[in-house]
N, C-alpha and C positions, 0 to 999 in steps of 0.2 A: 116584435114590438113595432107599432105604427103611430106613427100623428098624422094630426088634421091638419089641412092648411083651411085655409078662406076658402077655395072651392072647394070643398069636402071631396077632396083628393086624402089618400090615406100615404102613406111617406113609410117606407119599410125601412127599418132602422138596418145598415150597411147591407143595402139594398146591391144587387149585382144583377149583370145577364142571364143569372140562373134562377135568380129569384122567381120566374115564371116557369110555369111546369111545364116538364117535360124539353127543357135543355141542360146540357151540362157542359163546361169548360176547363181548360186545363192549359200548362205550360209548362216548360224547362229551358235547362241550358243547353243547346246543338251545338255551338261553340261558334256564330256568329259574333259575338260579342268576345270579351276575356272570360267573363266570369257571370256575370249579368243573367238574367233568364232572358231568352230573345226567340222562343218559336213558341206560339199559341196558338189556338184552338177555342173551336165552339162545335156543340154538334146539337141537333135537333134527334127527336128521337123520332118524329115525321116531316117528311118534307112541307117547308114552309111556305106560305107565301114570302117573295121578295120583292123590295125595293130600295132603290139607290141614288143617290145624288155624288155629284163628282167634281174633282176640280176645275174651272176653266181654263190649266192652265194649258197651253199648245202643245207642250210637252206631256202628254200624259202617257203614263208608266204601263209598262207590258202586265202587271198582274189584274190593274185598273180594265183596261183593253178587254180581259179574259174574261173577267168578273161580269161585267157592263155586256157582254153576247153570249154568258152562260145564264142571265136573267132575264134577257131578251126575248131567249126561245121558249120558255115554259114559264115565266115568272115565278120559279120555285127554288130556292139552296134548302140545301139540310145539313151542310158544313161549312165551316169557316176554317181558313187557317190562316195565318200570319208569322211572318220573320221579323225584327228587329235588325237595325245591323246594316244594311244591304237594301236600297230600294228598289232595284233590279229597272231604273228608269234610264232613259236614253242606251239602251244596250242592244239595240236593232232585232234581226232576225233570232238570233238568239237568246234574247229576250222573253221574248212569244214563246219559243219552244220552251225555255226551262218554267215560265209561269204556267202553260201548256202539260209539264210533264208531272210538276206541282199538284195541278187539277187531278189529272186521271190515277198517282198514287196515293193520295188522299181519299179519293173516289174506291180504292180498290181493298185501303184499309178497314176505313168504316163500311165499308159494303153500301154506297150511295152511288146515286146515278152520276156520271160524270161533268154533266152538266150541270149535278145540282150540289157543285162546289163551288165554294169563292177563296178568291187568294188573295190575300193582300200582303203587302212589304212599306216599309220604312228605313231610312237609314239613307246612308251614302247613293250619292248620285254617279252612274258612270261606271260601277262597279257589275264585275258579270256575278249572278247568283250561284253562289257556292253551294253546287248540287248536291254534292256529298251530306252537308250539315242539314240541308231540306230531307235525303233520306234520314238519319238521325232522328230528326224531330220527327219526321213521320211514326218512324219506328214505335214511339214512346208514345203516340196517340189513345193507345187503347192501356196502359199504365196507369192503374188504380195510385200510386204515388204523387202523378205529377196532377191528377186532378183537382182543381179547384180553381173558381172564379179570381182569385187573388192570386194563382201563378198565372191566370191569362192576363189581368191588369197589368202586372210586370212583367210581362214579355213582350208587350208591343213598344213599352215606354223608349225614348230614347234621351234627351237631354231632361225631360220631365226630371219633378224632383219629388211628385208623389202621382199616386193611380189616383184614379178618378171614373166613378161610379155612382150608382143611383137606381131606384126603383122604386116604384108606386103601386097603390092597387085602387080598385075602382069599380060600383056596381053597376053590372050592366048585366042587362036580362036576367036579375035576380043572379046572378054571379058574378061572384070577384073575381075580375082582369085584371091582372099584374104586367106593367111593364118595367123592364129593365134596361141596363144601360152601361156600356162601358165605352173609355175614349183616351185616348192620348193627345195630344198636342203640345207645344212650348215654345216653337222659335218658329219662324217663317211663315206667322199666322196673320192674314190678313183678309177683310172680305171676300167673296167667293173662295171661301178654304183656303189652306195651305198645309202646310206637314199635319196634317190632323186627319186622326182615322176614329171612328166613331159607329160601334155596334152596338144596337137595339134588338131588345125582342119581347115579343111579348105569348103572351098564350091566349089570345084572343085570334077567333077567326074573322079577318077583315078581305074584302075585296080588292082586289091588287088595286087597280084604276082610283080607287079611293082614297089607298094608303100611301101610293105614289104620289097624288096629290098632296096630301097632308102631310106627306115629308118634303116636298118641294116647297111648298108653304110657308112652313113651319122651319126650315132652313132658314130660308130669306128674313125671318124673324130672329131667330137663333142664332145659328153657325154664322152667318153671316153678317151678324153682326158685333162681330169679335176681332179683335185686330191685335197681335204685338209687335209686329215690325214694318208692317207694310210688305212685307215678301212674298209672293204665293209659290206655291212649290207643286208640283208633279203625281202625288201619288195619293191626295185626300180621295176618303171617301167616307160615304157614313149612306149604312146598311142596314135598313131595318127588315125583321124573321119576323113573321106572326105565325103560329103554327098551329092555331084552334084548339089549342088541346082543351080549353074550357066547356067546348059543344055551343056558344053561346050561336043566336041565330045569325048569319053571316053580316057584318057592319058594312053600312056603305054610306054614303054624305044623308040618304033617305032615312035609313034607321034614326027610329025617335029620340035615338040617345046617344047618335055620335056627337053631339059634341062633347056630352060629358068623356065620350072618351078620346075627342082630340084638343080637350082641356088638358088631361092628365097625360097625353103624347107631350105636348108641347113644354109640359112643366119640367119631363125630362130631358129632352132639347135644350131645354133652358138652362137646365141645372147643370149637364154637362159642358153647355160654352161658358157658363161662366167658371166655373173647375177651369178652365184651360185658358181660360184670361188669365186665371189668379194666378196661376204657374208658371208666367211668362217667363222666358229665360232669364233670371238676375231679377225677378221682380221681387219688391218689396209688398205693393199695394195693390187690392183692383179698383180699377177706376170704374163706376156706371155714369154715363154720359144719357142725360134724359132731357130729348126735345119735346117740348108740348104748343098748344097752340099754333098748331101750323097749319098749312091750306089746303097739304095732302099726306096719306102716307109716306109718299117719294122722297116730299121734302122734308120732311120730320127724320126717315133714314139716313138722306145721305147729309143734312148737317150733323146726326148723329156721328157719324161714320168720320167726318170729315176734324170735326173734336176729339174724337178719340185717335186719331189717324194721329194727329199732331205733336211733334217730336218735341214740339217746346213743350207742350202741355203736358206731354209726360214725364217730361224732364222735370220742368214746375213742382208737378205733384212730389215725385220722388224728393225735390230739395226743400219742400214743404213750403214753396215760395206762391204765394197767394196773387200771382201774375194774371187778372185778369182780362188784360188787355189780348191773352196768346189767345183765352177761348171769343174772344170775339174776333179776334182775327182769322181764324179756323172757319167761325160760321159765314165771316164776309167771302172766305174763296172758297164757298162750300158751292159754287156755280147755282143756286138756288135764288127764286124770287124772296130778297128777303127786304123788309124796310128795316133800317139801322134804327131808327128814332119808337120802331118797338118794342124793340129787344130786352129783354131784363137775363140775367143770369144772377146766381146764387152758386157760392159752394157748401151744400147743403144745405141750413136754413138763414145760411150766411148771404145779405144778400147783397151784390158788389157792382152790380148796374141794374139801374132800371129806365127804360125806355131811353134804351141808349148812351144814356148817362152817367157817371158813377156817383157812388153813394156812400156816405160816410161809412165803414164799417171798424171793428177792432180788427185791430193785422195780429196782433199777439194770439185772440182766439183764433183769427184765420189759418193762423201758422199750428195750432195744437187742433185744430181740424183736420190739417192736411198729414198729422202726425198718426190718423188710424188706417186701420189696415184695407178699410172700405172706404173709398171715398167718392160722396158722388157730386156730379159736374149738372146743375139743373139750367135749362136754357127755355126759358118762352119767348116764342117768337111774335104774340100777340095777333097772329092774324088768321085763326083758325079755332078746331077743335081736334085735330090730330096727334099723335104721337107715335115717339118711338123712344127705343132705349138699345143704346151700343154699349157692349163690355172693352175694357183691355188693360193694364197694366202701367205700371210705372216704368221710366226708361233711366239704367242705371247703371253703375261701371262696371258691374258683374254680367251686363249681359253683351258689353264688348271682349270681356276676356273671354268668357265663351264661346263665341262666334269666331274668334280669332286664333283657336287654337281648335276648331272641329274635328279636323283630318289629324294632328296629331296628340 
């Protein structure tokens, strides 16, 4: 079953990374976790194009390292795997080798080239990867039992409190393109990534150079502009497989009809940051933060960014307190050209300054506004035609008890 959106993008009702032809995924329990499913899986049934974006943080994690010069040299994976549990980051030379050892058994299960695996991990930082439970989950790779898109959702999850997924289809060259999509994230999410791992695929043949673009892009639009703590962490990545199996003529920025299909890329980008906004650790609500009127995209982002970044303001939200003074504080140390005397803001069609000002508003409806589960933060800056929009969450006591008891 499918719907329409406004782009006549088609929306596959519990749409997943399999939902395009010619991949299938799978997961179990290896015992990285107590009980939890925490080793997954993807496989192409050809080798795919790949592409990948990563985190900035300095620390980046040995399976990240692997992944990132196994896509290097051939632009191609035909497998994925992942652990839960264990991030296998900051763990030096042995590090390398057991993400290393990861690769070439995987590679030897499926019977794919070694290269054209990727490894990712999640979990604990500083901890060495417990090889034994990597053979385990290997072992189970080709286990008709543990197949399905819905044990790979749950095996990469970690503090998540639900999986998060999506796919679409879409015509192009007289054939339907389906892309899919699966992701985790929840705590230590902030611009340029953080704990957030995020696999795409589609069965559309696209041009690496293209699709590398359109995912770099399409990040900076997306992923990135998603925030729950301000933390960034070590081991994001988010990996898109396009493996042709559709035969469509090969896509590249010339084809007549990429945009329609990096309309329908982006809408899954989009679908999966905001899934992981909304799942923020201990969160109640998602916030959308929406600049318009600005003088460029930069600025339109990073006031975006700089609102939703705001510990008050999500504090605010969560106690339903109609504090508009936080979001105008947030946009003044947004380090942007901004004139204060144009600024209007609204929480939602509520409207609580204008050109700098305030304005009369009802606090009572204010407060049963900030009481839904979606709430959005609108800001015009009055000196342009730009925009953006940042996702993130409410900041709430649930998500200090969690943070404070991780390790035990």
């Amino acid at each position: 079953m499918v719907a329409v959106t406004e782009k006549g993008i088609h929306i596959v009702n519990n749409g997943h990374v399999t939902s395009p032809q010619g991949f299938s995924a799978g997961g179990m329990h290896a015992g990285f976790r107590k009980t939890k499913l925490d080793f997954g899986w993807i496989h192409s049934d050809t080798p795919a194009t790949a592409a990948g974006v990563y985190t900035l943080n300095a620390f980046q994690a040995a399976p990240l390292k692997v992944t990132k010069e196994s896509i290097e040299k051939e632009n191609l994976i035909q497998t994925v795997v992942v652990n839960s549990g264990v991030a296998n980051s900051c763990t030096g030379k042995q590090g390398i080798q057991d993400a290393l050892e990861t690769q070439a058994l995987a590679a030897e299960k499926m019977g794919v080239a070694v290269d054209h695996v990727a490894v990712s991990s999640t979990g604990l930082i500083g901890v060495p990867l417990p090889m034994e439970k990597i053979h385990t989950g290997i072992e189970a790779m080709d286990d008709s039992n543990h197949a399905s898109p819905d044990n790979f959702e749950n095996a990469i999850l970690t503090t998540d409190t639900v999986t998060k997924h999506i796919a679409v289809e879409v015509e192009i060259d007289g054939k339907t393109i389906t892309i899919g999509g699966a992701a985790k994230g929840s705590g230590m999410i902030d611009p340029n990534m953080a704990t957030m791992l995020s696999f795409i695929t589609t069965d559309a043949a696209v041009d690496h150079d293209s699709l590398q673009k359109a995912l770099s892009d399409t990040t900076n639009k997306s992923f990135n502009m998603i925030t729950i703590d301000g933390d960034s962490s070590t081991n994001d990545t988010v990996l898109v497989l396009a493996n042709g199996q559709q035969n469509n003529k090969v896509l590249n920025e010339s084809h007549p009809q990429w945009a329609s299909f990096l309309q329908a890329f982006q809408y899954v980008c989009e679908g999966l940051a905001k899934q992981i906004a909304r799942d923020g650790e201990g969160a109640t609500k998602l916030i959308e933060v929406n600049v318009g009127s600005a003088p460029s995209d930069n600025v339109a982002s990073q006031v975006a960014k700089a609102v939703i970044s705001s510990n008050l303001v999500k504090a605010a939200v969560y106690g339903t307190d109609p504090n508009w003074g936080r979001i105008v504080t947030a946009v003044g140390y947004s380090e942007q050209p901004i004139d204060p005397d144009k600024v209007s803001v609204s929480l939602g069609d509520i409207a609580v300054v204008k050109e700098g000002l305030p304005v009369y508003f009802d606090e009572t409806y204010a407060k049963q506004y900030l009481e839904n589960e979606t709430v959005e933060l609108n800001v015009d800056l009055g000196n342009g035609s730009h925009v953006s929009t940042a996702w993130g969450c409410d900041l709430t006591y649930d998500y200090v008890k969690i943070n404070a008891s991780y390790r035990t």
